[in-house]
N, C-alpha and C positions, 0 to 999 in steps of 0.2 A: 024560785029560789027556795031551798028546803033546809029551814031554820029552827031549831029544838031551842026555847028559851025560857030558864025557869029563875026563879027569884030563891035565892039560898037563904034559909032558913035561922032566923038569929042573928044574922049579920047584916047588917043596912048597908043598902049599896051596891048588895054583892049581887052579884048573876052569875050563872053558869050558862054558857051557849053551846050547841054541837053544830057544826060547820057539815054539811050533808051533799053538797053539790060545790061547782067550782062555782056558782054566783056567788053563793054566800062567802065563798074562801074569798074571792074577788074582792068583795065587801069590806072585807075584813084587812084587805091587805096592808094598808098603809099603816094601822096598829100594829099588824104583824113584824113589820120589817123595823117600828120605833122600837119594839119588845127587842129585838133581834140587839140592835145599838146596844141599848138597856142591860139587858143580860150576862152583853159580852162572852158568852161562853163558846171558845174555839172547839166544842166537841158538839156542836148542836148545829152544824152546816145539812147537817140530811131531817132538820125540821124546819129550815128556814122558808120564808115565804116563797122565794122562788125555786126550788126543787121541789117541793110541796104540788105547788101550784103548775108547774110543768109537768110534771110526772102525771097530777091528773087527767091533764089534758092528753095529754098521750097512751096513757094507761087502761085508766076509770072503764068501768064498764059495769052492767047486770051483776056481776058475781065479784065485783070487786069496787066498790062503794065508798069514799070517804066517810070517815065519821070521827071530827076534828072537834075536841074539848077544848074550851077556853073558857078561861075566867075573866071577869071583867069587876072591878072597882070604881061605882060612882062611874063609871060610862068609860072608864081605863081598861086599857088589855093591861093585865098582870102575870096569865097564864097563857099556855098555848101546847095542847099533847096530840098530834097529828097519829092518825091511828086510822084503821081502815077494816070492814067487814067484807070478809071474804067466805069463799065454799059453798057446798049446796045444800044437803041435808044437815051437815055439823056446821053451825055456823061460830066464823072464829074472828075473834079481834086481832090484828097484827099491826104492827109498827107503816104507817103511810108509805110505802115506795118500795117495799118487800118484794122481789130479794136484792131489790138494787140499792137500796139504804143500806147503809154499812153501821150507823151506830144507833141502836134505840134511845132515845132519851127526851125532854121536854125542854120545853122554854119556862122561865118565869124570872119575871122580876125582882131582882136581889132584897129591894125593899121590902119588901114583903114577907121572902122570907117564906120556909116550908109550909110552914103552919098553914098559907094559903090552898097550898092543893091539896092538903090532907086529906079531902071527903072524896078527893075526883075517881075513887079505888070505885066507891060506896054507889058510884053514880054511871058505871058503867051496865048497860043496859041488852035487853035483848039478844045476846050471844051464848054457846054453851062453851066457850074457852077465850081466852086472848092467851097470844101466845108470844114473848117478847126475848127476843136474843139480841144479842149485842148491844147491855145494858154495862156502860161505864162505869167500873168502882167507884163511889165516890160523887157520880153524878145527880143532877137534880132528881130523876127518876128512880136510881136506886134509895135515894133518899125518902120519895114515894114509896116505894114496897117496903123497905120498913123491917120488921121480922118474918116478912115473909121467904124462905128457903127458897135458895137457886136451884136449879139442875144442877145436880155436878158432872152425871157426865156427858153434859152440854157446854162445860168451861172451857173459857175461849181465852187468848192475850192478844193487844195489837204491837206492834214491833214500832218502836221511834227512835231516829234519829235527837238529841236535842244539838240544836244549832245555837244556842244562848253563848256557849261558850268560846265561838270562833267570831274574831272581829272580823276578818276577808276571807276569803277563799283559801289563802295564803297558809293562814292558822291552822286551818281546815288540812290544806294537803300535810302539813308538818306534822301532822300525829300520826301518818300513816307512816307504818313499816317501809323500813327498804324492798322488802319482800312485794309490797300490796305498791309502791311508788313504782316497782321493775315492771309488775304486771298490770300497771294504770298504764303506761306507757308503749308498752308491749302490744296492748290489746287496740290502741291509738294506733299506732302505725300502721298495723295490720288492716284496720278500717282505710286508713287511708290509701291505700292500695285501692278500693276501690273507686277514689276520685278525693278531690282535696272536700276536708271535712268541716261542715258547717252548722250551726245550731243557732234555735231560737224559740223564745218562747210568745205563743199566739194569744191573743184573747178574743173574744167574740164580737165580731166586726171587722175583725184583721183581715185581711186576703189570704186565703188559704184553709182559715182555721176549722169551718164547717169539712172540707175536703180530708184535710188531714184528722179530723176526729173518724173521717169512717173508714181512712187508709187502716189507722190504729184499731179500729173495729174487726174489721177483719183480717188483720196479721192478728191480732190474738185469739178469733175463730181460727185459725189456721193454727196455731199451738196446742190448742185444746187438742184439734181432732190426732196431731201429731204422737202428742203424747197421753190421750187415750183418757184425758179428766175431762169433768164434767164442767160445764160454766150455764148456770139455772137464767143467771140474769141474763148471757151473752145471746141467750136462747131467743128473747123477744124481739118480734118482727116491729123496725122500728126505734130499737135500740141508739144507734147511731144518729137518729134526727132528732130523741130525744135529747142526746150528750150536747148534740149541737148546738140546741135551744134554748139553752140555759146562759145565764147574763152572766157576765163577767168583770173588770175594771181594772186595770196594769196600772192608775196613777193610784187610787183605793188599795190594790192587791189584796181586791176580793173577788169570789166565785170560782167561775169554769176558767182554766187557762189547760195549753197544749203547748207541752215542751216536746220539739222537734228535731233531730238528728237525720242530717244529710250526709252520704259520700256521694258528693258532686251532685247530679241530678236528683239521687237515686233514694229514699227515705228508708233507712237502715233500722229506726228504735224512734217509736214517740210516747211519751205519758201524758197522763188526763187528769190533769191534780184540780184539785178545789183549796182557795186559800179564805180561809174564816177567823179573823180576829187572832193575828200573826200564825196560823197554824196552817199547814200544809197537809193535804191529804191525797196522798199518793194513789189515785182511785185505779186507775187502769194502766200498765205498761206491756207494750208490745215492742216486736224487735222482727227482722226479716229471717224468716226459719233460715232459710238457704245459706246466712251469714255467722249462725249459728255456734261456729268452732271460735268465733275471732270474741264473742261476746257484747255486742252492739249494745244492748240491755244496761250493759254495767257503763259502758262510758256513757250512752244519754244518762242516766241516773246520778251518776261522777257528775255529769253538766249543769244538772238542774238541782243539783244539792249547793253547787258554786253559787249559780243563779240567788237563789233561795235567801243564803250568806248572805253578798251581797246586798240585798233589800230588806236585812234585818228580819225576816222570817224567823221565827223562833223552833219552829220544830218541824221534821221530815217525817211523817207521820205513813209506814206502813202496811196500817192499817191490821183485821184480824188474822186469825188461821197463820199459827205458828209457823215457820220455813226455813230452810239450814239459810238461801239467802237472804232473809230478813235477819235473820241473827245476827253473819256476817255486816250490815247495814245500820244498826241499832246500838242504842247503849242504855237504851230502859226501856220498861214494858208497862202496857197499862193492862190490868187483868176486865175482862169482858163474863156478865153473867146472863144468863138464859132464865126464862121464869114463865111456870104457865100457872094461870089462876081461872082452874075450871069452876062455869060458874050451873053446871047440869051434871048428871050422870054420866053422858055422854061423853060430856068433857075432860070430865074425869080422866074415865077410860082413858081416851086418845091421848093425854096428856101424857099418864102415869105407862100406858103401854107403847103406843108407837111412839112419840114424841121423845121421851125420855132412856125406852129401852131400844125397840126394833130398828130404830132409822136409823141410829149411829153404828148400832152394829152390824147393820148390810151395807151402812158407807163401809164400815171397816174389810167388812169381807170385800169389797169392791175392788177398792185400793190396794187390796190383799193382793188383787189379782196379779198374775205375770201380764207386762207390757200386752202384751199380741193379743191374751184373752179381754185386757179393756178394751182395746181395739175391734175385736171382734163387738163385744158387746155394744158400744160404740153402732153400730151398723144393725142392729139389732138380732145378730146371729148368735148369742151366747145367753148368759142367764138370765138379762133382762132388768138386772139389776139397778140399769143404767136410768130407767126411769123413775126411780126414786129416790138416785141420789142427787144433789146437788153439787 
């Protein structure tokens, strides 16, 4: 087990630990998941002990290392910032589950209050940058950097649904236009053409639910290559047994769940939500290309926002990377910041030059491109671009 433990300075009590392996993470867990309770914060699912702790296990490797800061109180977890050292020569701190973690941020207990992690900046080690995107306004973490300036043009928004406001489903359909009730409807029949239509949402243990996470894996590999964008995370060998493995609980309505959409046999659109402390996070949706014109997509989504309703769920949460469909889907936005805090020369550089200038602007020319040429590139027959964008 590889455990960094040091006694903080002026304050009795207090310890800082770094978590280096999954034994230690293992160790550690049972404080992890009481913090998690503790915290209550529904934007801190992609720190939580079991995504943490799966993701290493399927992940972890040589070149890509946990190194998980916590604080502890008189022998309490009070902090917890999941983080990981990656690269070969540049060695970089990034968020633990990168690029499949969707929100940077930390755990800590309310009690305590900022002032606890304040030194945790002071105490990052060994690295010549950490590099943190999808840093919540407002969050425990941004609360950590402090005055330290974001990227800006690294700024990012997530697209939500708030569901607070609809007591059924009912409520929910009554705010919609005639215009958007004709083509809810519209878009229904037309599926049902394919066989009579049915839905449900899985959790882990269910029958089905590991199968239908890797149907939904690759119907949205099959999107990607259709339409010529890139997907960094969808890339890993493995992916699928990861989504799988993760715990879940339909009487709780916490973790991994798999909302499913059938005509007849046939599985037309499923999504891979994670629900944390009444928050819903919309992680991955897929749909059957071939069924494409009728819009499969929009009615499981229509299904599972009911769903959702229903169980008192408070928010539909679409997560970043702005989209005319997220707009459509939304009625507030949470704004997302990017932050790199080189701690070498090196870091610097890569920070100030790739990181902030170069990478966004060959994502641009990328996306720039006409359909055919992503596609080409895609294949590796065009500029090439395609291996560095995400």
């Amino acid at each position: 087990m590889t455990l960094l433990m040091r006694a903080l300075p002026g304050e009795a009590g207090a310890e800082h630990r770094v978590l280096r392996d999954r034994a230690a993470m293992a160790e550690a867990a049972a404080a992890w998941r009481d913090l998690e309770i503790r915290a209550g914060d529904p934007l801190t699912y992609f720190q939580s002990a079991d995504w943490c702790l799966k993701w290493t296990e399927t992940f972890a490797g040589p070149k890509c290392r946990p190194e998980i800061h916590t604080l502890w109180q008189d022998g309490r977890l009070i902090a917890v910032w999941p983080l990981m050292a990656s690269g070969g020569a540049l060695k970089r701190l990034e968020p633990l589950g990168w690029p499949h973690s969707q929100y940077a941020n930390l755990l800590m207990d309310p009690l305590h209050g900022g002032g606890a992690t304040a030194g945790l900046l002071a105490r990052l080690a060994g690295h010549d940058v950490a590099l943190l995107d999808g840093v919540p306004d407002g969050s425990a973490l941004a609360g950590l950097l402090g005055a330290t300036p974001p990227l800006a043009s690294l700024a990012n928004s997530a697209a939500m649904l708030d569901l607070s406001a609809f007591a059924t489903p009912q409520a929910y359909t009554d705010t919609l236009s005639k215009t958007q009730r004709r083509n809810r409807n519209r878009r229904r029949n037309a599926l049902a053409r394919e066989g009579a239509l049915s839905f449900a949402v899985l959790f882990p243990g269910d029958a089905g639910f590991a199968e239908g996470v890797a149907a939904c894996v690759a119907l949205k590999r099959q999107w990607l290559r259709e339409t010529g964008r890139r997907g960094t995370g969808l890339a890993f060998d493995g992916f699928d047994r990861f989504l799988a493995s993760l715990s879940g609980d339909e009487t709780d309505l916490s973790g991994a769940c798999l909302s499913i959409l059938k005509a007849g046999d046939r599985l037309v659109a499923g999504e891979i939500g994670f629900l944390h402390h009444g928050h819903y996070h919309a992680y991955l949706g897929a749909f059957d290309w071939a069924l494409r014109e009728v819009s499969p997509g929009k009615v499981q989504m229509d299904m599972t926002v009911c769903w959702l309703i229903e169980r008192g769920v408070k928010t539909y949460d679409l997560l970043g990377n702005p989209a005319d469909y997220k707009d459509s889907w939304s009625n507030r936005t949470l704004r997302l910041q990017s932050y790199a805090l080189p701690a070498s020369l090196a870091g610097r550089a890569y920070a100030g030059l790739w990181t902030e200038r170069l990478r966004p602007g060959l994502k641009r020319l990328y996306y720039g491109l006409p359909y055919r040429l992503r596609r080409l590139a895609q294949l590796g027959q065009s500029l090439g671009l395609f291996l560095i964008v995400a």
